[in-house]
N, CA, C, O and CB atoms as a CASP TS submission, in Angstrom:
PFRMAT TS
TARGET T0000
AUTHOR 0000-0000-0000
METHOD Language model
MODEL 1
PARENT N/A
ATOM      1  N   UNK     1     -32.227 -19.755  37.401  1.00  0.00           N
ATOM      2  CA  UNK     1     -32.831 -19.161  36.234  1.00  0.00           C
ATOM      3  C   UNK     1     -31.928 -19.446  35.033  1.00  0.00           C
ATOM      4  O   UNK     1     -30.743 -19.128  35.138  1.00  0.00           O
ATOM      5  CB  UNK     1     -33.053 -17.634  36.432  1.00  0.00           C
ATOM      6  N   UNK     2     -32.395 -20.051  33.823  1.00  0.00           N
ATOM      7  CA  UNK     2     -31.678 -20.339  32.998  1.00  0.00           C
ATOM      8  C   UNK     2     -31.938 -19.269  32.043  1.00  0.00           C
ATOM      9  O   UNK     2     -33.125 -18.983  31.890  1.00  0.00           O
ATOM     10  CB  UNK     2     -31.805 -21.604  32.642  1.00  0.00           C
ATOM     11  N   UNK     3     -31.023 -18.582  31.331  1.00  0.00           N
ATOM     12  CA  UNK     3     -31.220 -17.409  30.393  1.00  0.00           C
ATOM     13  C   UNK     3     -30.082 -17.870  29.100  1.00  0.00           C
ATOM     14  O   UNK     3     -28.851 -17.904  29.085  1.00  0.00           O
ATOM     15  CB  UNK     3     -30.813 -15.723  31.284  1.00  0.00           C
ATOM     16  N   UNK     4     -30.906 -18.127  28.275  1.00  0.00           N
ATOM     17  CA  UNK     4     -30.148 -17.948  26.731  1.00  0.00           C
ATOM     18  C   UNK     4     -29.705 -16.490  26.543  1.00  0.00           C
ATOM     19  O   UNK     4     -30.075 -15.432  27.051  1.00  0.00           O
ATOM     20  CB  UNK     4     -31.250 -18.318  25.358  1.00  0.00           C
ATOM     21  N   UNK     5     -28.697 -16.846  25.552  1.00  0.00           N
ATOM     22  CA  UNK     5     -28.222 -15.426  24.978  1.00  0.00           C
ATOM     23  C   UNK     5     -28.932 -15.639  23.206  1.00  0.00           C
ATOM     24  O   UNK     5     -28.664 -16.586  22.467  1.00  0.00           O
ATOM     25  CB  UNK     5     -26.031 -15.234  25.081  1.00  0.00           C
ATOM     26  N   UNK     6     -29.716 -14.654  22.921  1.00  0.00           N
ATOM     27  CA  UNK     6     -29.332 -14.701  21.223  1.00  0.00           C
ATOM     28  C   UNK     6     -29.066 -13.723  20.903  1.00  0.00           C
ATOM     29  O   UNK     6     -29.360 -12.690  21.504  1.00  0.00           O
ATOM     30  CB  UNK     6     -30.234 -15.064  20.205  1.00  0.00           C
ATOM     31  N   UNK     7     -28.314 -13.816  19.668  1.00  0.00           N
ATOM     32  CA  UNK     7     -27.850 -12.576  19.624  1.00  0.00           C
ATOM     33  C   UNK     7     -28.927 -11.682  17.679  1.00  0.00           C
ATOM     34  O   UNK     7     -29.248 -12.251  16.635  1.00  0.00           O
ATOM     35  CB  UNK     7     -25.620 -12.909  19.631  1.00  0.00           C
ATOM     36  N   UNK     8     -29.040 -10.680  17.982  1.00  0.00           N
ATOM     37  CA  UNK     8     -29.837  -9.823  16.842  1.00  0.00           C
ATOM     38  C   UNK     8     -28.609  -9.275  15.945  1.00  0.00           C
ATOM     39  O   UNK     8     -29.043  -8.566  15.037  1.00  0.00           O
ATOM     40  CB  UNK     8     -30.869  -8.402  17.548  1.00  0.00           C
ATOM     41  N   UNK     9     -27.731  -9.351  15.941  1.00  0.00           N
ATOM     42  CA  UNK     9     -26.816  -8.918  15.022  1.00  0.00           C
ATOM     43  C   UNK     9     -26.499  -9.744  13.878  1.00  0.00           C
ATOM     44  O   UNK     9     -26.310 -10.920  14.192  1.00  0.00           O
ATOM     45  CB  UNK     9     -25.737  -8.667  15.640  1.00  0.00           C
ATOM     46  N   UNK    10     -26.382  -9.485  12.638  1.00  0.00           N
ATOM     47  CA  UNK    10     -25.961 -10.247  11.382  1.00  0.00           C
ATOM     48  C   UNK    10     -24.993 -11.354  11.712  1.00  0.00           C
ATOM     49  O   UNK    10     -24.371 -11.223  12.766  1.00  0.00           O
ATOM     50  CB  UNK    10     -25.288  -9.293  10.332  1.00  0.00           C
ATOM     51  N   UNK    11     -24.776 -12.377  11.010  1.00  0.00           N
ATOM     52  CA  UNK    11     -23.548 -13.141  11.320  1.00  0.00           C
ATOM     53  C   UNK    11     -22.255 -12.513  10.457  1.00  0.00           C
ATOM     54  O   UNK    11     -21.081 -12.837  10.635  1.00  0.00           O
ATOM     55  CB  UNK    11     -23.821 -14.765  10.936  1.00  0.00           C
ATOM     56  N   UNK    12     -22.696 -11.637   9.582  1.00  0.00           N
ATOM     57  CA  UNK    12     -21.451 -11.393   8.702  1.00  0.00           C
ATOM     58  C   UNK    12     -21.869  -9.962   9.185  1.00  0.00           C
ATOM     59  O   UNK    12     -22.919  -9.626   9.732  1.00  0.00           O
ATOM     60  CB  UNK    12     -21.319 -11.891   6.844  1.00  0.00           C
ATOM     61  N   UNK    13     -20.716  -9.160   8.824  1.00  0.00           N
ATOM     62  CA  UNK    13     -20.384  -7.414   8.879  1.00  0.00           C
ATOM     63  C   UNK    13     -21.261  -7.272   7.240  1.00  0.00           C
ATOM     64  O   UNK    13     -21.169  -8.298   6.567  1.00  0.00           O
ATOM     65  CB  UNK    13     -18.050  -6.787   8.877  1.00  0.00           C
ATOM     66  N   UNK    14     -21.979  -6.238   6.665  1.00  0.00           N
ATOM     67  CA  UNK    14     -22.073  -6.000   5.848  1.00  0.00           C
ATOM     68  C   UNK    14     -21.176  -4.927   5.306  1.00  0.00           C
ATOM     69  O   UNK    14     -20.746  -4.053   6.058  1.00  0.00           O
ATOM     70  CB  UNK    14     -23.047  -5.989   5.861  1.00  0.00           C
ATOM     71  N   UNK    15     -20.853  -4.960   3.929  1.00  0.00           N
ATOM     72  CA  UNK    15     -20.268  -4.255   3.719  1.00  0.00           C
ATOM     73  C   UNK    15     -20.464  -2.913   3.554  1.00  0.00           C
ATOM     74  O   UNK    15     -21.378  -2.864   2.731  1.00  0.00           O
ATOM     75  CB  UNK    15     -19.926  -4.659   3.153  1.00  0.00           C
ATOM     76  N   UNK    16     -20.045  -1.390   3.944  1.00  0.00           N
ATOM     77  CA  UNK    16     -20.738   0.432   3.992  1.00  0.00           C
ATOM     78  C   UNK    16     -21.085   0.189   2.758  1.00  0.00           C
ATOM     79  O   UNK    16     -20.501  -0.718   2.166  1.00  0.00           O
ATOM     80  CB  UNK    16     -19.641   2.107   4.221  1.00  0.00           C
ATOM     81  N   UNK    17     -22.020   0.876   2.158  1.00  0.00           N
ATOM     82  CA  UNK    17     -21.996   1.726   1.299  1.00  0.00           C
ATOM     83  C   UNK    17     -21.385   3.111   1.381  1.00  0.00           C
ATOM     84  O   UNK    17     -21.635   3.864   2.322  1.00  0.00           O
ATOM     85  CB  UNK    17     -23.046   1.768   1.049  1.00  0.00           C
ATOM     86  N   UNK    18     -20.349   3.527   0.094  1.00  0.00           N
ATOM     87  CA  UNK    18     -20.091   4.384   0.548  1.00  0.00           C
ATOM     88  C   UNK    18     -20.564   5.455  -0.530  1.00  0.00           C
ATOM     89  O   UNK    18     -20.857   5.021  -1.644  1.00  0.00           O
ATOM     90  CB  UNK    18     -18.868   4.256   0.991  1.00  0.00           C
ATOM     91  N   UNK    19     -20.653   6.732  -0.301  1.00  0.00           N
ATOM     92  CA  UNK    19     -21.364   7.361  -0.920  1.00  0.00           C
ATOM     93  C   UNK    19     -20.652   7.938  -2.328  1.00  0.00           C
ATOM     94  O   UNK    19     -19.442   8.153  -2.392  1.00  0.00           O
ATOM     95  CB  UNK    19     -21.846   8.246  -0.011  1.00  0.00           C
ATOM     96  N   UNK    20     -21.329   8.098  -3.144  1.00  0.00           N
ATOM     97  CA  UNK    20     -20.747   8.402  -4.458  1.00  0.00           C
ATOM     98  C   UNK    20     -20.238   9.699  -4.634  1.00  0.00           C
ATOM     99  O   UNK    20     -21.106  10.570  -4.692  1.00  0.00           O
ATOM    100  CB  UNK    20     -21.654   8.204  -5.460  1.00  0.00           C
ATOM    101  N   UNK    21     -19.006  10.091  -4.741  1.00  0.00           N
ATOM    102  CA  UNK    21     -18.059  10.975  -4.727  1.00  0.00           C
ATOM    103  C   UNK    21     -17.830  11.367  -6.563  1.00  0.00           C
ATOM    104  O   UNK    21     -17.392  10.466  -7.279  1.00  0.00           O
ATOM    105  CB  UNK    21     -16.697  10.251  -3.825  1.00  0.00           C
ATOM    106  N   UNK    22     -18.113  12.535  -7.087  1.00  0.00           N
ATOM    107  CA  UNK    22     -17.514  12.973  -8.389  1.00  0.00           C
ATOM    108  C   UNK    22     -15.983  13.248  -8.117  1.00  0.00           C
ATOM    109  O   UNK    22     -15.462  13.203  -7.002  1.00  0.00           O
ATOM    110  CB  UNK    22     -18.281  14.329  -8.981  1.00  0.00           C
ATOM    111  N   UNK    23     -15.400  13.514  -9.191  1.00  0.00           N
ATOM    112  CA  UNK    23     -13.986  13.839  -9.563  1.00  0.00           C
ATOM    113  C   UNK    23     -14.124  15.363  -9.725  1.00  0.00           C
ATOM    114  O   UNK    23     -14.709  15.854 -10.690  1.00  0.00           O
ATOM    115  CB  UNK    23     -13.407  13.037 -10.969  1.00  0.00           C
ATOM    116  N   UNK    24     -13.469  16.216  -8.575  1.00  0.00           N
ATOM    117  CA  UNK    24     -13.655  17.994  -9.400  1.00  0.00           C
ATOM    118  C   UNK    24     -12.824  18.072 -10.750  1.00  0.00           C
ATOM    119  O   UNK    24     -11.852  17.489 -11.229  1.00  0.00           O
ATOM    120  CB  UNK    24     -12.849  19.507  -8.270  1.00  0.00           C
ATOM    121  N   UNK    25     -13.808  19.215 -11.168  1.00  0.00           N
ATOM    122  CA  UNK    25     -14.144  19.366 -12.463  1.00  0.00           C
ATOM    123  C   UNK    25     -12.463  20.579 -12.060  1.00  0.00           C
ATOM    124  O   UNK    25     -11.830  20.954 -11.073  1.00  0.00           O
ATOM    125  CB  UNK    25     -16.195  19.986 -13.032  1.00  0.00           C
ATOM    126  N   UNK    26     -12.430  20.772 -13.769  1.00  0.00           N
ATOM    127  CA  UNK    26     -10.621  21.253 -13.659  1.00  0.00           C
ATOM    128  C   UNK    26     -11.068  23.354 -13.048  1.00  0.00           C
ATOM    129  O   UNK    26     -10.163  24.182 -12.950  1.00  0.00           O
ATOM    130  CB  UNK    26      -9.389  21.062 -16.266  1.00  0.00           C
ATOM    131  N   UNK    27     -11.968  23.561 -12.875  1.00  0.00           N
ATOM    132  CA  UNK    27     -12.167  24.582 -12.301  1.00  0.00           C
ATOM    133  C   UNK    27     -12.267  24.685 -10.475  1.00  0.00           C
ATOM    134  O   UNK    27     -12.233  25.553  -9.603  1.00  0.00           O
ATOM    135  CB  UNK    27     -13.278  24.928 -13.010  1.00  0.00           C
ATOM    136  N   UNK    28     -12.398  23.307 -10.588  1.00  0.00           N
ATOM    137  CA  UNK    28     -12.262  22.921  -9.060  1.00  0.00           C
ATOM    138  C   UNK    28     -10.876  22.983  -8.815  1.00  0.00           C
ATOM    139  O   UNK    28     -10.307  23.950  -8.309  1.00  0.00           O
ATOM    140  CB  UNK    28     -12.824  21.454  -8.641  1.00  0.00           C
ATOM    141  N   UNK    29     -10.356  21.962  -9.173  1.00  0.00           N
ATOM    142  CA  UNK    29      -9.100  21.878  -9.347  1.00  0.00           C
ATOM    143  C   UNK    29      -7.923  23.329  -9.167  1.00  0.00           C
ATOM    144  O   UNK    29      -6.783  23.592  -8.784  1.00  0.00           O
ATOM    145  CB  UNK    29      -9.161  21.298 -10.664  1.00  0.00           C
ATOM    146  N   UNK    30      -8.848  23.808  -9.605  1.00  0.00           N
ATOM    147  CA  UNK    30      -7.558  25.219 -10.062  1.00  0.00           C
ATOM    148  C   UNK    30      -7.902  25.973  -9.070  1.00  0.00           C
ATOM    149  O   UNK    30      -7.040  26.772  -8.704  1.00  0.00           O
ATOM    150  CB  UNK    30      -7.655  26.266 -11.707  1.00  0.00           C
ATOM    151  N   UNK    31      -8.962  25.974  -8.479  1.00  0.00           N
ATOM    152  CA  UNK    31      -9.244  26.955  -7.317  1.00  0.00           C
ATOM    153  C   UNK    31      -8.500  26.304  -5.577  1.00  0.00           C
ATOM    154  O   UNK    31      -8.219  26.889  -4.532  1.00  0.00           O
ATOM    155  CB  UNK    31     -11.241  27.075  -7.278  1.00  0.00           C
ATOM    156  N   UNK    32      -8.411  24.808  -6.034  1.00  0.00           N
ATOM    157  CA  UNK    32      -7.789  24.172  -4.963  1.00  0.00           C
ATOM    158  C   UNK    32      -6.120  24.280  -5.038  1.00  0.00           C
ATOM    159  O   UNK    32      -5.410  24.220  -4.034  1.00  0.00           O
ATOM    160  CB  UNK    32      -8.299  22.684  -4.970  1.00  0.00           C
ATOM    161  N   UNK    33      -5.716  24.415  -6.133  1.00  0.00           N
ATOM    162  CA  UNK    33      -4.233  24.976  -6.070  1.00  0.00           C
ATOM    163  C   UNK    33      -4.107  26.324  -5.828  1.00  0.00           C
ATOM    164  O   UNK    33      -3.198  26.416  -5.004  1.00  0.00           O
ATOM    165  CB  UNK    33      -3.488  24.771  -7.289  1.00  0.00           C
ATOM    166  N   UNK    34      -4.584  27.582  -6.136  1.00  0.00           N
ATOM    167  CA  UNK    34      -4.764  28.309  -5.855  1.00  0.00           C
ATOM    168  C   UNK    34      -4.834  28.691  -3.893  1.00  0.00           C
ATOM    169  O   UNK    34      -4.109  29.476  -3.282  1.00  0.00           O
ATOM    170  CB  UNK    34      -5.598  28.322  -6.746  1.00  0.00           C
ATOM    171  N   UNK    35      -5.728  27.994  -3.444  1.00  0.00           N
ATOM    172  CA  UNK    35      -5.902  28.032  -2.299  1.00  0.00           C
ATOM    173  C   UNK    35      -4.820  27.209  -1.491  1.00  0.00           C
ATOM    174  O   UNK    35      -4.721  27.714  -0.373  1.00  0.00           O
ATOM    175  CB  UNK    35      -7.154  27.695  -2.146  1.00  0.00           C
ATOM    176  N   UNK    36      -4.218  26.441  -1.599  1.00  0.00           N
ATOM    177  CA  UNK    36      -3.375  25.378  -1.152  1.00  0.00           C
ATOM    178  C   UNK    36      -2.001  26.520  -1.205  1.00  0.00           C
ATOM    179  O   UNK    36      -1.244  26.784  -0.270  1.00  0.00           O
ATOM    180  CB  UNK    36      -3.374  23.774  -2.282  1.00  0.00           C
ATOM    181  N   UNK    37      -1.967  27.129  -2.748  1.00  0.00           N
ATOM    182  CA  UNK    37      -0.672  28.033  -2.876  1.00  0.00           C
ATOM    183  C   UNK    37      -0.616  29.326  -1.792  1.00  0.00           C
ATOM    184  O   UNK    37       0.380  29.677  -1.160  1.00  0.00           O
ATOM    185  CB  UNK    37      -0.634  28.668  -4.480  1.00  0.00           C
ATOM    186  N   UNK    38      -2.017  29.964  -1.749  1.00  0.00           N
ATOM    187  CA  UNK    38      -2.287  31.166  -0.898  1.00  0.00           C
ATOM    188  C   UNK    38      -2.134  30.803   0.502  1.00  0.00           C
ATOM    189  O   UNK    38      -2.026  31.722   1.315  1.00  0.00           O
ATOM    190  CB  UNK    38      -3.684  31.749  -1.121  1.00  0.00           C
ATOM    191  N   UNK    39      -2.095  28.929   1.122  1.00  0.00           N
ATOM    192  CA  UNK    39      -2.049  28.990   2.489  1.00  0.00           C
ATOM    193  C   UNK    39      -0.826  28.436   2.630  1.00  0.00           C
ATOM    194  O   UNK    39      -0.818  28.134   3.823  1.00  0.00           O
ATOM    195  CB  UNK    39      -3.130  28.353   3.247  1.00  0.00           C
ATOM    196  N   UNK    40       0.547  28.005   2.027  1.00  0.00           N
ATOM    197  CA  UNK    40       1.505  27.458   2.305  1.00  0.00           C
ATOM    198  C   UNK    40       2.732  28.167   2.641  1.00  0.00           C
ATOM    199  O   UNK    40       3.008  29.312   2.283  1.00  0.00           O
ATOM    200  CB  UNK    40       1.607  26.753   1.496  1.00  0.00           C
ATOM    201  N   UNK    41       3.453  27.386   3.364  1.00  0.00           N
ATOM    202  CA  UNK    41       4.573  28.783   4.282  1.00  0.00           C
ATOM    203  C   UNK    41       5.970  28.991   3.219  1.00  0.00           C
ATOM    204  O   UNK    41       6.789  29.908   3.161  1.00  0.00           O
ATOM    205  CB  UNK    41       5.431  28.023   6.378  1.00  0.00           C
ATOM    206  N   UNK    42       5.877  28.102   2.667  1.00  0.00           N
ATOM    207  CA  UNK    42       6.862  29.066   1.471  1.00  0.00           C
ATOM    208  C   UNK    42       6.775  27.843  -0.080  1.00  0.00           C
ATOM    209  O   UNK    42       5.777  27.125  -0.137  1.00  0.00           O
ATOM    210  CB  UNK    42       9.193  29.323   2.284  1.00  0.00           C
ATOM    211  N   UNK    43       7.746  27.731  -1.102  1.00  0.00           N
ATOM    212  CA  UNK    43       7.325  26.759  -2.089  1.00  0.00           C
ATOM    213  C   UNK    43       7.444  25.568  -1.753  1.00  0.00           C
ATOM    214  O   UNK    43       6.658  24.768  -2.262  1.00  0.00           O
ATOM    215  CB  UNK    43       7.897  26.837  -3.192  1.00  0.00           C
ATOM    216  N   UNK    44       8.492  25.064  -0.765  1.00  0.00           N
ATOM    217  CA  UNK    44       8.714  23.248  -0.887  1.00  0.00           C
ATOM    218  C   UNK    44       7.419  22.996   0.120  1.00  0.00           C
ATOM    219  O   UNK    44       6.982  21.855  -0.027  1.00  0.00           O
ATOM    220  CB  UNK    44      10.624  22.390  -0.099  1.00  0.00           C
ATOM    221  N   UNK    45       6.614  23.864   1.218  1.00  0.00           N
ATOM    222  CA  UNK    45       5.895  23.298   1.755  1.00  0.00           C
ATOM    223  C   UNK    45       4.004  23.434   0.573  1.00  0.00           C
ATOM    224  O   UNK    45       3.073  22.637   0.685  1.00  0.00           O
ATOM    225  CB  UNK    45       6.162  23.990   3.379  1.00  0.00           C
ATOM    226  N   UNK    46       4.028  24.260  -0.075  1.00  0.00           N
ATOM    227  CA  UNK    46       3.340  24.396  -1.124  1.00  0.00           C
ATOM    228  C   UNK    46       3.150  23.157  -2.333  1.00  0.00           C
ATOM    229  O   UNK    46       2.176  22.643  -2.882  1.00  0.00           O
ATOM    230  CB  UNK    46       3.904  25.513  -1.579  1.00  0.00           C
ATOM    231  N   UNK    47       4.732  22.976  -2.424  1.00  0.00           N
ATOM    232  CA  UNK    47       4.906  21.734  -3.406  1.00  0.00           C
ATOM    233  C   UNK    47       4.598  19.847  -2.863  1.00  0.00           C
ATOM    234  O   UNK    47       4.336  18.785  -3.428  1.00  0.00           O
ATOM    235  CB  UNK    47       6.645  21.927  -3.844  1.00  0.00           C
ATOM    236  N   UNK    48       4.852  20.373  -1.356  1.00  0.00           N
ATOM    237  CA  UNK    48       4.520  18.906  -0.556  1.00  0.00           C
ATOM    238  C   UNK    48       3.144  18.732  -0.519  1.00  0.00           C
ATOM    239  O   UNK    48       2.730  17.621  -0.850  1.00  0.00           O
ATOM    240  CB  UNK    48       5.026  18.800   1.020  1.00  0.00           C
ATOM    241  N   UNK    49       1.918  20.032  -0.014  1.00  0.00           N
ATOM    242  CA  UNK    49       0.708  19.638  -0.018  1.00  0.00           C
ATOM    243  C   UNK    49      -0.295  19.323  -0.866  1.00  0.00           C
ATOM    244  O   UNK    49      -1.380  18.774  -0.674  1.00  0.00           O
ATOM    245  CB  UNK    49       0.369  20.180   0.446  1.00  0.00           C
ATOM    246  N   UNK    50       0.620  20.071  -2.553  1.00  0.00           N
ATOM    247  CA  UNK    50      -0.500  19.609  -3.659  1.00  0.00           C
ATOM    248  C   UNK    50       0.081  18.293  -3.818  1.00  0.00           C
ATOM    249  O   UNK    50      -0.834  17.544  -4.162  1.00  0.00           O
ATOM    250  CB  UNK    50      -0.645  20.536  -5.216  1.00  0.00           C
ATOM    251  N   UNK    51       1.517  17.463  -3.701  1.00  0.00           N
ATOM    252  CA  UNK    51       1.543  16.833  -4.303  1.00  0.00           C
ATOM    253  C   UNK    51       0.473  15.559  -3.287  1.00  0.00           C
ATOM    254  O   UNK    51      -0.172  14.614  -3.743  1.00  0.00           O
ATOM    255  CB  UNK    51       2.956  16.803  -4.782  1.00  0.00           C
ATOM    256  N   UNK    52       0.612  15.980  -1.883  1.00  0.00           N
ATOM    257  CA  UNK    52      -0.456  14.946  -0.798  1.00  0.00           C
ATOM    258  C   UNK    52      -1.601  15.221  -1.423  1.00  0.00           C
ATOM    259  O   UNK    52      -2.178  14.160  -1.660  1.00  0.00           O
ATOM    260  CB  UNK    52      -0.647  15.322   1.017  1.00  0.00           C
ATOM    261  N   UNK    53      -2.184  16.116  -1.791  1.00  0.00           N
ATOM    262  CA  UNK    53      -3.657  15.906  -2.434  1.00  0.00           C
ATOM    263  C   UNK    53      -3.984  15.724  -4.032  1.00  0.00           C
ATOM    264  O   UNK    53      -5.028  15.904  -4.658  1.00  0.00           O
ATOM    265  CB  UNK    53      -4.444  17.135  -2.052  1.00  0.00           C
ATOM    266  N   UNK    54      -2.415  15.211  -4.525  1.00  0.00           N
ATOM    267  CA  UNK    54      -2.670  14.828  -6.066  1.00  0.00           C
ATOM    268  C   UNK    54      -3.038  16.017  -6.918  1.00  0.00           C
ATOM    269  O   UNK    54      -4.029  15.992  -7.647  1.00  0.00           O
ATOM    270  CB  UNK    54      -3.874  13.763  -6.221  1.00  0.00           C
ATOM    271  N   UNK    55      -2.260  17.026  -6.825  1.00  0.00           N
ATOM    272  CA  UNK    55      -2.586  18.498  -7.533  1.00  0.00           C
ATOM    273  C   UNK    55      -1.567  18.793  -8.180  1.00  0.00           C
ATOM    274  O   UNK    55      -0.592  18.468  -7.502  1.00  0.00           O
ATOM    275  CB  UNK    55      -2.888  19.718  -6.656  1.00  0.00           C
ATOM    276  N   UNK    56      -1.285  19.204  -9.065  1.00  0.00           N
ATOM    277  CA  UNK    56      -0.362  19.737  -9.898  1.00  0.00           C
ATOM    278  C   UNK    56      -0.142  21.077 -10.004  1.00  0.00           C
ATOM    279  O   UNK    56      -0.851  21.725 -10.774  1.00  0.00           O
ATOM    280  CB  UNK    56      -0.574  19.364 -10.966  1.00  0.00           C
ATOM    281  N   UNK    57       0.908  21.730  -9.224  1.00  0.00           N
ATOM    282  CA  UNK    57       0.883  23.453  -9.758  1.00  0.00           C
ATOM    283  C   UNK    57       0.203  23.949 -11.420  1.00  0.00           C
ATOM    284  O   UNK    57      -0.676  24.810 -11.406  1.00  0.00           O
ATOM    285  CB  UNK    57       2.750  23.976  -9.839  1.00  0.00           C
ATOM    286  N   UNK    58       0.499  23.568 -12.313  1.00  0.00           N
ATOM    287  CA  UNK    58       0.067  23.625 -13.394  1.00  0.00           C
ATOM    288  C   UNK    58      -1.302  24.122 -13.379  1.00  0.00           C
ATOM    289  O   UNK    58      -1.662  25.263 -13.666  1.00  0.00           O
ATOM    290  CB  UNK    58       0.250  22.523 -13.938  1.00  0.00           C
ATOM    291  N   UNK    59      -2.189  22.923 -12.930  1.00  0.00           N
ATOM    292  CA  UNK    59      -3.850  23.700 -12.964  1.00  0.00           C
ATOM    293  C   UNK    59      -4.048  24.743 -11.781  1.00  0.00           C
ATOM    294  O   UNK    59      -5.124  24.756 -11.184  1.00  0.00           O
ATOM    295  CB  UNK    59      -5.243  22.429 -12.702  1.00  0.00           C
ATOM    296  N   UNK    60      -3.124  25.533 -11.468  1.00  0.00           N
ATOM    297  CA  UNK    60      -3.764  26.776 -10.619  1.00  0.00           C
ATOM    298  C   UNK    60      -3.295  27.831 -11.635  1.00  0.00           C
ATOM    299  O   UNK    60      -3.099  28.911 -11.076  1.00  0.00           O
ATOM    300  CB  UNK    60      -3.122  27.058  -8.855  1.00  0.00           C
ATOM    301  N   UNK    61      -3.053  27.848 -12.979  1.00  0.00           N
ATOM    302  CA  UNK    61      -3.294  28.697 -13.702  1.00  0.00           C
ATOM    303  C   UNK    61      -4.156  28.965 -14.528  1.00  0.00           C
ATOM    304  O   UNK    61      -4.642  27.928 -14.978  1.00  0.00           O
ATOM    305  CB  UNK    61      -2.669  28.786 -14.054  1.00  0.00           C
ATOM    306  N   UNK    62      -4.708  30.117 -15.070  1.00  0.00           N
ATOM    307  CA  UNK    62      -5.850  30.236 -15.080  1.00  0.00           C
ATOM    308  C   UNK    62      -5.926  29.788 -16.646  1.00  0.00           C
ATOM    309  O   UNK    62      -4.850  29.486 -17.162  1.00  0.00           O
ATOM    310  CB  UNK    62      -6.346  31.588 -14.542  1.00  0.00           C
ATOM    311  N   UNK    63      -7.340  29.704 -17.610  1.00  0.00           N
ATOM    312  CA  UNK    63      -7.153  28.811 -18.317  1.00  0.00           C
ATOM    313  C   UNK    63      -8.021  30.082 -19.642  1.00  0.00           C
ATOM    314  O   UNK    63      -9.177  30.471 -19.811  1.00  0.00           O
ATOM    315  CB  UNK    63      -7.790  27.115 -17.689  1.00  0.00           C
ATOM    316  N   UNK    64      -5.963  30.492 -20.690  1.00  0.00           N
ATOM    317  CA  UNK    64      -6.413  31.378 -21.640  1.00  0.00           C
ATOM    318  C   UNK    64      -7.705  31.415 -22.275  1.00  0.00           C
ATOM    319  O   UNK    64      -8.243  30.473 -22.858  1.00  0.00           O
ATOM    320  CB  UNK    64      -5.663  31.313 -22.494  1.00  0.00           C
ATOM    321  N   UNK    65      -8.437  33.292 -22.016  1.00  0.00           N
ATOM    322  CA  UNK    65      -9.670  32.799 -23.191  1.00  0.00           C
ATOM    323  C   UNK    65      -9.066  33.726 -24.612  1.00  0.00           C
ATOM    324  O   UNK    65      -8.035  34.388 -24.723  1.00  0.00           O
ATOM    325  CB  UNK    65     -11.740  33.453 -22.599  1.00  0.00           C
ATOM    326  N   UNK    66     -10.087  33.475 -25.524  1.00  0.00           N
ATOM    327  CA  UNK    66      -9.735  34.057 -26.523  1.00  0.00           C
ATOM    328  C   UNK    66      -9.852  35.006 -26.623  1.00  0.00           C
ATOM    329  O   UNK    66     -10.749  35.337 -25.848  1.00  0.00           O
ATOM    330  CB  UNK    66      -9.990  33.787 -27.270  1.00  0.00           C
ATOM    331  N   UNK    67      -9.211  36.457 -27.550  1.00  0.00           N
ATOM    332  CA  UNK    67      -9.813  37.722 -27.801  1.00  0.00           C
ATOM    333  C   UNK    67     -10.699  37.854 -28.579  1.00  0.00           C
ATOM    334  O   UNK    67     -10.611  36.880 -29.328  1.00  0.00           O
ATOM    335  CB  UNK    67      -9.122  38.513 -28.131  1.00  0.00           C
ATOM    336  N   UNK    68     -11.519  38.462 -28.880  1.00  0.00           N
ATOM    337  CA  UNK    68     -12.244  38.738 -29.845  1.00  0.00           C
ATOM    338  C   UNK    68     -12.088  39.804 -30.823  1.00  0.00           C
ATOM    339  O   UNK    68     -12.605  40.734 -30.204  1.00  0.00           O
ATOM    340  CB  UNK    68     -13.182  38.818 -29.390  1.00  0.00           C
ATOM    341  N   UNK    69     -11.708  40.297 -31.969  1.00  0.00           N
ATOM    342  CA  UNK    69     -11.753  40.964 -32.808  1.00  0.00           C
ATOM    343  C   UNK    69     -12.449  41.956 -33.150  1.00  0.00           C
ATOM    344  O   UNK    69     -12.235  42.520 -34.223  1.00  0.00           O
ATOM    345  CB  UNK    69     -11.755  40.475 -33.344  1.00  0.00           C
TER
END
């Protein structure tokens, strides 16, 4: 019995699409330092995980409003 192989697969890999991701907005941001600060076991391990997720202590403070008169 003679049996070919063909094959159904592309000759090239196509490339993923990958799905479109926004940038959080700086209220995001501040709630993710916030949370990052509330779960870390003291400051240098606090200061290691924002800096792995590109966070700055800075935006986990909250952001002055004005008084009103």
């Amino acid at each position: 019995m003679n049996t070919t192989h063909t094959s159904t697969a592309p000759s090239q890999n196509p490339r993923p699409v990958l799905p479109y991701t926004e940038e959080p907005d700086p209220e995001q941001r501040r709630r993710a330092v916030r949370a990052v600060a509330s779960a870390a076991l003291d400051a240098k391990d606090c200061a290691e995980l924002l800096e792995a997720l590109g966070l700055a202590p800075e935006e986990g403070r909250p952001v002055p409003t004005q008084r009103t008169r």
